[in-house]
N, C-alpha and C positions, 0 to 999 in steps of 0.2 A: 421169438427171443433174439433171433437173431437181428434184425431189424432194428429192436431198443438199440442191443450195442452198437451198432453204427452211427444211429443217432448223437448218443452222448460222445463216442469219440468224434462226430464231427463239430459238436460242442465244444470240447476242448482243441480241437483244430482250430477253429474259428476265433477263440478269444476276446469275444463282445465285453467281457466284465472289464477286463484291461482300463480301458478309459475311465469306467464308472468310480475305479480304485485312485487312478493319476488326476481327477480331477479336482479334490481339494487341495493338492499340492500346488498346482497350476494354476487354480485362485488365489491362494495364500502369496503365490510368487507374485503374480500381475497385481495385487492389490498392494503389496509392500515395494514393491521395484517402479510399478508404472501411478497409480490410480490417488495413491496417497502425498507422492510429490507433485504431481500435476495440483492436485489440490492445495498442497503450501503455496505454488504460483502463481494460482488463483486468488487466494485469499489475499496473498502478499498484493498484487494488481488491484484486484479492487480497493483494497485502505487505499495505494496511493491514489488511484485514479477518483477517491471520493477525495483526500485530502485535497489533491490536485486543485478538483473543482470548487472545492470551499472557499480555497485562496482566490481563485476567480471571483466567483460570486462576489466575496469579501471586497475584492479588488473593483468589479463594477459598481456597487453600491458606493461604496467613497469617491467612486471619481466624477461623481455629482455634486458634491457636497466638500472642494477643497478647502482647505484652513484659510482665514480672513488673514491670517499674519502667520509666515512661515519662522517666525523667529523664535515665536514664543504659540506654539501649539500645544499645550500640554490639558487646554479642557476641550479642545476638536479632538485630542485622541482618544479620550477618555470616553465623548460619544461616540467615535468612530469604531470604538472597541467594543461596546458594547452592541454593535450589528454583527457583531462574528460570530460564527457557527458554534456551538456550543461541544458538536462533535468533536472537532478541530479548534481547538481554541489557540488564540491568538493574543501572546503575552503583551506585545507594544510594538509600535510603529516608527520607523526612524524614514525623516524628512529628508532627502537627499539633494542638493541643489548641485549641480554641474555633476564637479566629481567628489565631491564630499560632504558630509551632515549640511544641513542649512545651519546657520550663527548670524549673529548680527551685521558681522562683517562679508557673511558671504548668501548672497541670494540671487546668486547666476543661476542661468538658464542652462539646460533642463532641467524639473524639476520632477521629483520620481519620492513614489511611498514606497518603502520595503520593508516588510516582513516575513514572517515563517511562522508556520507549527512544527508540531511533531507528529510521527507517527509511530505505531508498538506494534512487534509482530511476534507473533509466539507460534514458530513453524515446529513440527515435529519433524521430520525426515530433514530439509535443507537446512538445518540450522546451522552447518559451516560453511555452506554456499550464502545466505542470505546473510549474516550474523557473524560482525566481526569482533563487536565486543566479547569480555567474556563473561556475562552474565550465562548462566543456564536456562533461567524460564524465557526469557524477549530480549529484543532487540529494538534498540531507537530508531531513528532516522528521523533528521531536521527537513525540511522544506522548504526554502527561500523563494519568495518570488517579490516581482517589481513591478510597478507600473504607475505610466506615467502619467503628471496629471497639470504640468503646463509645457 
């Protein structure tokens, strides 16, 4: 008899359950503190890093294929647009000669396409870190890129 009670009081000396009790607290913390922003970040990086690369692609594909006449481009854009990602869609193309739109009067050198998409993010935890508008469910972001193609 004697023997039991020492056992169980060294059971309660020892306090092995302790943890077993602290540890849904401890998940609950690192999943809401660490695990679920990390994942906004993520999500957030990949959109752009696929937008990114659409505009790319978008970008190589046309630069084979430049307008016969920068003045009056309006059905080269029209197939040009229609090789755009579908993910990432690409509303129109603006012709750029030097330092501004190409025109009748101006078709100096360099000559550059620019465009953009958009991209929609719907973070839960960073949404006043990512998201500056103030929509509640997403947030925009535009995407300009350039390139050049004389």
């Amino acid at each position: 008899m004697n023997g039991c009670r020492r056992q169980k009081g060294s059971f309660i000396a020892d306090r092995r359950g302790a943890v077993a009790l602290e540890m849904p607290f401890i998940f609950l913390f690192m999943m809401v503190t660490l695990l679920i922003p990390i994942s906004d970040m993520a999500i957030a990086g990949f959109q752009f890093i696929s937008a990114w690369e659409a505009l790319r692609a978008f970008g190589q594909t046309i630069q084979y294929t430049p307008p016969p006449d920068v003045t009056s481009a309006s059905s080269w854009q029209t197939t040009a647009l229609a090789k755009a990602d579908s993910a990432f869609p690409i509303t129109s193309i603006q012709l750029i000669c030097g330092a501004s739109a190409c025109a009748t009067g101006n078709t100096a050198s360099p000559k550059y396409y620019s465009y953009s998409t958009t991209i929609t993010l719907a973070p839960m935890v960073l949404r006043p870190a990512l998201c500056t508008s103030t929509n509640t469910n997403h947030c925009s972001f535009t995407l300009t890129y350039t390139e050049r193609f004389q």
